[in-house]
N, C-alpha and C positions, 0 to 999 in steps of 0.2 A: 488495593486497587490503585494502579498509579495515574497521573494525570498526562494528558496531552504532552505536555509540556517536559513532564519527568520522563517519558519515552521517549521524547526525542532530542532531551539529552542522553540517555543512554544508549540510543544510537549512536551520539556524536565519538563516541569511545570507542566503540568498535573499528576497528579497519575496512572491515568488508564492509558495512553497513555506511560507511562516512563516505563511502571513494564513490557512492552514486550519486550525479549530479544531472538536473536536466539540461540539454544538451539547447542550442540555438531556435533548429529545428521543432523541438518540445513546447520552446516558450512562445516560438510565430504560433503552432499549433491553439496552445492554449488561447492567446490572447483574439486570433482569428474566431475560436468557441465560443469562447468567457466560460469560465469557472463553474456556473450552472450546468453546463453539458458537458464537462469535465465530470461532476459529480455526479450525473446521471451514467456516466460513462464508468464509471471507478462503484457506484451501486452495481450494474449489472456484472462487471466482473466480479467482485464479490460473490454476488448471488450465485453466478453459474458454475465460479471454477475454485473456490471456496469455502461453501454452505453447505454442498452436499456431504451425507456420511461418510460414502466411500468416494472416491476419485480414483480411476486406476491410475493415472499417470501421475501420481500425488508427489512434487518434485520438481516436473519438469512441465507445468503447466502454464507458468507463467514467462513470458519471453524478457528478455534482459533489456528490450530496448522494443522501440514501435510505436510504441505512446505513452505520454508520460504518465499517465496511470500504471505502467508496466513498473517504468522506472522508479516510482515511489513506491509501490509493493516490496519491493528488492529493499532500498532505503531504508524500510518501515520495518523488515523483518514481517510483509503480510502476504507473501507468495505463495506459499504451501501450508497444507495443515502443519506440517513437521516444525517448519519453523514459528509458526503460530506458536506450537505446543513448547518450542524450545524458550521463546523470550515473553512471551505472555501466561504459560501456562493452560492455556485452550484446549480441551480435550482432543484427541482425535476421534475420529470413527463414530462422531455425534453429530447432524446435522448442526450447523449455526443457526442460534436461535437472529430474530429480527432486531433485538438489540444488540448484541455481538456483533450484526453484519454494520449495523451502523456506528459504532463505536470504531471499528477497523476501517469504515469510507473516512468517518471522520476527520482518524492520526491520519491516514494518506492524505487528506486533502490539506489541515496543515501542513503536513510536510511541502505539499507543492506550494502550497498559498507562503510559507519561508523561503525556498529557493526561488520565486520570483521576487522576492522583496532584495534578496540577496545578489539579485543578478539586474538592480534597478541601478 
C-alpha cells in the first residue's frame, strides 16, 4: 500500500498525469468555496460516478476540465475504474467500499491542496 505522498510522486513521472494543472479559473473557484466544499464536492463524485460496480460509460465519465475536482481525478489517475485498476490496482466490477472512496477523495484533495501551494 503506497502513501499520499508516494502516489503522487508517481504521478509526477508520467507525462499524461504531470501535464494537468489547475487552471486560474479552478483556483478563484476553489478559494471562493474553501476546501471543505471542495471535498464535499470530490466525495460525491466519488460516490456517484466511481463506487458503483458497473458504470456504463466507464471511461468517459469524468470531464477533463469544469471543476477542479475533474481536473485532479485526471492528475490523480482517479477518473475511471480502468484507470483506478491500472495505477492502484482497484478491482473493477466491485462496488467501492467507504474506505477506498475515501482514501481516492483523500489523494485528490492533496493533489489540489499541492497545486495551490504551488500556484502561491
Amino acid at each position: 500500500m503506497q502513501t499520499i505522498n508516494e502516489a503522487l510522486l508517481k504521478l509526477e513521472k508520467s507525462k499524461f498525469r504531470s501535464s494537468f494543472h489547475l487552471k486560474k479559473r479552478d483556483i478563484d473557484y476553489i478559494n471562493q468555496k474553501g476546501i471543505d466544499v471542495i471535498r464535499r464536492h470530490a466525495e460525491d463524485f466519488v460516490r456517484t460516478r466511481l463506487s458503483p460496480a458497473s458504470i456504463p460509460n466507464d471511461g468517459k465519465q469524468t470531464p477533463t476540465h469544469g471543476h477542479p475536482v475533474f481536473v485532479a481525478q485526471h492528475a490523480t489517475a482517479c477518473c475511471c475504474r480502468g484507470c483506478l485498476n491500472k495505477w492502484y490496482k482497484v478491482p473493477k466490477n466491485i462496488e467501492l467500499t467507504k474506505i477506498q472512496q475515501q482514501k481516492i477523495v483523500n489523494l485528490i484533495i492533496s493533489w489540489i491542496e499541492h497545486e495551490l501551494r504551488r500556484n502561491i
